[in-house]
KOLPA-952257 format. One record per residue: x, y, z of N, C-alpha, C, CB in turn; residue number from 0. Coordinates in steps of 0.05 Angstrom, whole numbers. Glycine has a CB too. Layout:
N
{{X,Y,Z},{X,Y,Z},{X,Y,Z},{X,Y,Z},NUM}
...
# end
This chain:
138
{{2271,3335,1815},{2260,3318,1795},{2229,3318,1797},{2271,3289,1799},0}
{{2213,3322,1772},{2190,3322,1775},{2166,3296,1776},{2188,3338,1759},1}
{{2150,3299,1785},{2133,3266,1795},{2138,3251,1767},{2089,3267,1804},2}
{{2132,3270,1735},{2139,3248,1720},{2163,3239,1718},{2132,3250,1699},3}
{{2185,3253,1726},{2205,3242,1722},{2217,3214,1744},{2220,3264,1719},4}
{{2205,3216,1766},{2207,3200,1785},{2200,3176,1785},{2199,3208,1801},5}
{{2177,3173,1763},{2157,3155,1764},{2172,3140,1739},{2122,3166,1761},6}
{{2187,3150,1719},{2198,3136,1702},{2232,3120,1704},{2194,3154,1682},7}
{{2237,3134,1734},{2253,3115,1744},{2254,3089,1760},{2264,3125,1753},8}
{{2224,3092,1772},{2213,3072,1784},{2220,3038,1771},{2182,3081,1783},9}
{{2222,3027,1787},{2230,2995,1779},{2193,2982,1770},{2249,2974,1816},10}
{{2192,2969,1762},{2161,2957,1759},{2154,2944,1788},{2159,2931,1732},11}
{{2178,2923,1806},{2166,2932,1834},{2154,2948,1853},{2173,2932,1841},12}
{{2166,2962,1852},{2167,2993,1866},{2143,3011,1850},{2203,3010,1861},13}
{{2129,3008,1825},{2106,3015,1813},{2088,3001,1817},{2106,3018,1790},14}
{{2103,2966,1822},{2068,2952,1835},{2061,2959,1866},{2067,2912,1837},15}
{{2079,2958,1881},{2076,2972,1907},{2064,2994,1913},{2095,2978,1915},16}
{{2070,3008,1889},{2062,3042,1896},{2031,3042,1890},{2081,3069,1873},17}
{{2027,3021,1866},{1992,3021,1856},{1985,3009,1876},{1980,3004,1827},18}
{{1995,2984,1885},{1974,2972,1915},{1975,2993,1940},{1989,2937,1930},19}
{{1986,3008,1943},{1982,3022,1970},{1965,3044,1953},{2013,3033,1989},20}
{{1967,3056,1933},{1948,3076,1925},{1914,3069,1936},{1950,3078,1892},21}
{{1914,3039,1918},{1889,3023,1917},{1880,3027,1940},{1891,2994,1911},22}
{{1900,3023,1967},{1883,3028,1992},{1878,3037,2001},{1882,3024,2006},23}
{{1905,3064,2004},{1889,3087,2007},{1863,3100,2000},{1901,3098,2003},24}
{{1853,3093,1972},{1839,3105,1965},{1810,3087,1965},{1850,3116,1942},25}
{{1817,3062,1974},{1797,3049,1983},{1781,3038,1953},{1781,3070,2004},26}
{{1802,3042,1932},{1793,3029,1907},{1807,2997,1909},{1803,3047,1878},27}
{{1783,2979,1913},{1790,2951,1916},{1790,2937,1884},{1766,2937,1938},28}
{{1773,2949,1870},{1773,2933,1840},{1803,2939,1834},{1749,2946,1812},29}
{{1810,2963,1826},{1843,2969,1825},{1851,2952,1835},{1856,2991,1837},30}
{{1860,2959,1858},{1871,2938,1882},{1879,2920,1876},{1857,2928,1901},31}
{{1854,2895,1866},{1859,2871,1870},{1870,2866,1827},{1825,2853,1889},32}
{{1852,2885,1813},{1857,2875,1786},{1893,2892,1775},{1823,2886,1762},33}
{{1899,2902,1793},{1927,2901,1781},{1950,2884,1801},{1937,2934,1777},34}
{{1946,2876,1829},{1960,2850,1828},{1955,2828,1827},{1971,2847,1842},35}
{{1941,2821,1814},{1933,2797,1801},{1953,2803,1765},{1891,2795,1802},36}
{{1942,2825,1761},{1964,2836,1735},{1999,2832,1732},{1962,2868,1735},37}
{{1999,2834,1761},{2036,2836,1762},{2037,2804,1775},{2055,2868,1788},38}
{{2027,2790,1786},{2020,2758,1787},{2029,2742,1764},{1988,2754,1788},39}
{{2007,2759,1743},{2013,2746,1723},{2042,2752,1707},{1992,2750,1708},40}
{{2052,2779,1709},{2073,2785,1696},{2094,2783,1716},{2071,2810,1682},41}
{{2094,2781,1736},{2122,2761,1750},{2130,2735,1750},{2121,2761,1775},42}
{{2095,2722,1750},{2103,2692,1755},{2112,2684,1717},{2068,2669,1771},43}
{{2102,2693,1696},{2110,2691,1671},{2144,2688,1670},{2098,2717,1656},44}
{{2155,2712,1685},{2174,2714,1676},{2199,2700,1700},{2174,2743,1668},45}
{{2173,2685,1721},{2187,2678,1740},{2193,2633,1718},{2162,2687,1780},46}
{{2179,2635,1714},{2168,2610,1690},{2186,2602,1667},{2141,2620,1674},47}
{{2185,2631,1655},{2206,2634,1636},{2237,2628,1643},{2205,2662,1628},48}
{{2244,2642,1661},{2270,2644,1675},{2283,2609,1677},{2264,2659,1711},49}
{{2257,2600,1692},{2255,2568,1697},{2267,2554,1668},{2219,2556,1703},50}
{{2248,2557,1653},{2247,2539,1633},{2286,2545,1621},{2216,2548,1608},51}
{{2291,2572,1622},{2316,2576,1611},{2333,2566,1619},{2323,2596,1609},52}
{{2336,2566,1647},{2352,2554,1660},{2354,2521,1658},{2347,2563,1684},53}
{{2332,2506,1655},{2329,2477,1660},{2332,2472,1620},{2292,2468,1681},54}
{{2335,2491,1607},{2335,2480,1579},{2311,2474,1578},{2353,2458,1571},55}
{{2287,2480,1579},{2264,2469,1560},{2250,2487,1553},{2246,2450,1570},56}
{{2247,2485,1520},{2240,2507,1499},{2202,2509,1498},{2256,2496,1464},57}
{{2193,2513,1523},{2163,2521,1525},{2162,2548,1531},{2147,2504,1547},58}
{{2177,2564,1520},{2170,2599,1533},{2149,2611,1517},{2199,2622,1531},59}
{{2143,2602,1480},{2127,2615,1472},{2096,2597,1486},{2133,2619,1438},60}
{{2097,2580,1489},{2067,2562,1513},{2066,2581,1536},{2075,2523,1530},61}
{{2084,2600,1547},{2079,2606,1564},{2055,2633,1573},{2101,2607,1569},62}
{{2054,2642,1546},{2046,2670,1542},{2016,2677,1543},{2057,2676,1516},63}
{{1999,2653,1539},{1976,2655,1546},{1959,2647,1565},{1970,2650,1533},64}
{{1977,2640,1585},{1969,2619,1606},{1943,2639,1627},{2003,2606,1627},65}
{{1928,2629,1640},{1922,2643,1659},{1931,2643,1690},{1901,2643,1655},66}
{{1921,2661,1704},{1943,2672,1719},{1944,2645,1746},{1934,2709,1731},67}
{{1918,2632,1749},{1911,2607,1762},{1932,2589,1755},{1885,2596,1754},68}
{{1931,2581,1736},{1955,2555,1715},{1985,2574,1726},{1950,2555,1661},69}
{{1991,2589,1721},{2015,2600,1726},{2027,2600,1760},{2011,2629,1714},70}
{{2006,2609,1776},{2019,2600,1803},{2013,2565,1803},{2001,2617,1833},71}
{{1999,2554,1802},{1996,2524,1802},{2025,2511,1787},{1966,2515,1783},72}
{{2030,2527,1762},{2056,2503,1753},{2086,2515,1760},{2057,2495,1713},73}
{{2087,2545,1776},{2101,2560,1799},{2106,2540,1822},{2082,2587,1809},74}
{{2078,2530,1842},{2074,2510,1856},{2097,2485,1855},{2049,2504,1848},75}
{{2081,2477,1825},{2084,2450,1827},{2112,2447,1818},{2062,2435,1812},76}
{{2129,2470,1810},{2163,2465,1808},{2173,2478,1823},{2178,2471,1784},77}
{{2165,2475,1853},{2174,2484,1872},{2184,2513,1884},{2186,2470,1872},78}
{{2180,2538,1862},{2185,2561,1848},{2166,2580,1877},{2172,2560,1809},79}
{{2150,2571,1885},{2133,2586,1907},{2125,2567,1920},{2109,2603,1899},80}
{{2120,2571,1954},{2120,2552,1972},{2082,2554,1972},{2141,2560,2004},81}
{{2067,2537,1991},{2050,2534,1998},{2025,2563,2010},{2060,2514,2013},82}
{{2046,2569,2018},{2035,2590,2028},{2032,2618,2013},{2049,2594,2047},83}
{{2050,2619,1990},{2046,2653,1973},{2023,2629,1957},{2084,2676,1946},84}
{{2026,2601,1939},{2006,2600,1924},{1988,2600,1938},{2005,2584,1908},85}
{{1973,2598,1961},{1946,2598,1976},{1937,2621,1974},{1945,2591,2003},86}
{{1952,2642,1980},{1950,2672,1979},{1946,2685,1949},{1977,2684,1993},87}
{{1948,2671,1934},{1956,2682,1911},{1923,2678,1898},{1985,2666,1896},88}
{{1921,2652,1898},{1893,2645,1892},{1870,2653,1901},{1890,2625,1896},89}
{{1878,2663,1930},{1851,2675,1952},{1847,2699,1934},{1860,2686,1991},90}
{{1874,2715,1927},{1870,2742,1918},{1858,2745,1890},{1895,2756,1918},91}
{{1862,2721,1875},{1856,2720,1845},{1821,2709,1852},{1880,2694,1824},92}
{{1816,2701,1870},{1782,2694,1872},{1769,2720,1882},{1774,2668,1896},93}
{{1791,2741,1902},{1766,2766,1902},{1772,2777,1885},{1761,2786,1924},94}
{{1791,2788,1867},{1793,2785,1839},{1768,2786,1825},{1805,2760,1834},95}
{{1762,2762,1827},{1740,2750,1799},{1707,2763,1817},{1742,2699,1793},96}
{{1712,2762,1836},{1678,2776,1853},{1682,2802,1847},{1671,2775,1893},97}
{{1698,2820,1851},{1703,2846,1843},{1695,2846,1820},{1727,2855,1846},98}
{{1702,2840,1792},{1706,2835,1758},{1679,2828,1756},{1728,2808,1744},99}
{{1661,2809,1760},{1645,2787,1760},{1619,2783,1793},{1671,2762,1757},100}
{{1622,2802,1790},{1595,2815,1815},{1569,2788,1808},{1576,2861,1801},101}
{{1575,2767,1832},{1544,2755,1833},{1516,2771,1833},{1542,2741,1859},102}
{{1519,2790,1861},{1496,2805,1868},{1487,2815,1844},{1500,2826,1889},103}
{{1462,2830,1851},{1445,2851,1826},{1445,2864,1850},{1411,2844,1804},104}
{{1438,2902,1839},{1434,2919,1865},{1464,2934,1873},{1421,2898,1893},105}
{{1472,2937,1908},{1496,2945,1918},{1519,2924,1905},{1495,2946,1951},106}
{{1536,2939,1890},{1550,2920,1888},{1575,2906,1903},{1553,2925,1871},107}
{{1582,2887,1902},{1607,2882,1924},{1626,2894,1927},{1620,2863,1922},108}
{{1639,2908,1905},{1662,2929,1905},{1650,2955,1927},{1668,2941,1868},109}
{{1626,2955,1923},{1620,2978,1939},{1622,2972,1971},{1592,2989,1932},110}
{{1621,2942,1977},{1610,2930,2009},{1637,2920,2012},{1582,2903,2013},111}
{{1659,2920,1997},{1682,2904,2006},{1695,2922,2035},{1707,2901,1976},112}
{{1701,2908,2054},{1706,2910,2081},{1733,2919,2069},{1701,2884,2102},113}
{{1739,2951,2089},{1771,2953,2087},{1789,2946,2101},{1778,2972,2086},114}
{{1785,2926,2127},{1800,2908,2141},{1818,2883,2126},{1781,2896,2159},115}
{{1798,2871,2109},{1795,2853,2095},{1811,2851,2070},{1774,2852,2092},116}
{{1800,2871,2053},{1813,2884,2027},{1845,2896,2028},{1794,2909,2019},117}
{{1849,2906,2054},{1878,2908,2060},{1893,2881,2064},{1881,2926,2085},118}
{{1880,2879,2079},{1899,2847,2092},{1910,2839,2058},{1868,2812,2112},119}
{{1884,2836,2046},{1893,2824,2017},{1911,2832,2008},{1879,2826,1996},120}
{{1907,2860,2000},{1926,2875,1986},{1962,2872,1997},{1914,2906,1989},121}
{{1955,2880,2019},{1983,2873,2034},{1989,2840,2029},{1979,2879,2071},122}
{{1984,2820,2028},{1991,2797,2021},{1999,2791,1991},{1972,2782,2028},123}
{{1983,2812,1974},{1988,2810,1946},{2024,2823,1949},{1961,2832,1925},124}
{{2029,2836,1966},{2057,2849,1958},{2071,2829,1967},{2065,2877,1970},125}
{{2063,2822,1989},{2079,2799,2001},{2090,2775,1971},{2054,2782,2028},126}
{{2069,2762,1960},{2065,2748,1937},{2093,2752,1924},{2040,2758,1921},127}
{{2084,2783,1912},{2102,2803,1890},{2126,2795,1899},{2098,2838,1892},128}
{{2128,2801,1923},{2162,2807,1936},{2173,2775,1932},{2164,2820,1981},129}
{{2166,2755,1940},{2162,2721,1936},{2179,2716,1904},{2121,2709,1934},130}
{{2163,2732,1888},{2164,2728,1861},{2187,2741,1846},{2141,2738,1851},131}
{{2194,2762,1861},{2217,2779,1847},{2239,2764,1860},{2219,2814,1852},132}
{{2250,2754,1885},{2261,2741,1898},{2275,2717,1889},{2247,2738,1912},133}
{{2251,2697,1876},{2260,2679,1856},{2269,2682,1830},{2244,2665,1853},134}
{{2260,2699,1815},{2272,2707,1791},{2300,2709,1787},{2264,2730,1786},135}
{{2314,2685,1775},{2341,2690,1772},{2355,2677,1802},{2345,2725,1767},136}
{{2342,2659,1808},{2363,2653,1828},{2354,2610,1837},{2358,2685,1862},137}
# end
């Protein structure tokens, strides 16, 4: 089977996984961090959705524009993710926004981001992911 064909059997887990370990290997942290924050948003959506279906309440088209902050927070606050993935989740969506949204002028942070650091993240972002698919449907 050839890589494209492999890649189109891939589950969208198993494609966010594969982009976050790319990200590190390759020591691209903007990637890194701006596509799981991407699947953040498109897990916890559909982790939200799932909710609302189940409990009967017809807010799924409200759900669609939310940002990805509001989405682990009302994840949180219906007990849907414990204390600990939303802490993680938020840490990752704030280097996130420094990556996107560079304070400095000059070297930029993406360029100085520590790869001790940036892993740890990344690796917690899957952790998150895995959290998120887990609850879906159950």
């Amino acid at each position: 089977m050839s890589e494209v064909e492999t890649k189109a059997y891939e589950t969208i887990y198993e494609r966010a996984f594969r982009e976050i370990d790319e990200a590190i290997e390759k020591r691209d942290w903007f990637l890194g961090f701006a596509n799981s924050v991407t699947y953040f948003e498109h897990f916890g959506y559909w982790l939200l959705r799932w909710y609302c279906i189940k409990e009967k309440v017809d807010i799924s088209d409200r759900l669609k524009n939310l940002r990805v902050s509001t989405i682990a927070l009302m994840l949180y606050l219906l007990r849907l993710i414990d204390t600990n993935t939303f802490t993680k989740i938020n840490t990752i969506v704030k280097e996130r926004n420094k990556l996107i949204h560079p304070a400095e002028v000059g070297l930029r942070y993406r360029d100085r981001k520590e790869k001790e650091r940036a892993t740890e993240l990344l690796k917690d972002a899957k952790l998150c992911i895995t959290k998120l698919k887990e609850r879906i449907g159950h």
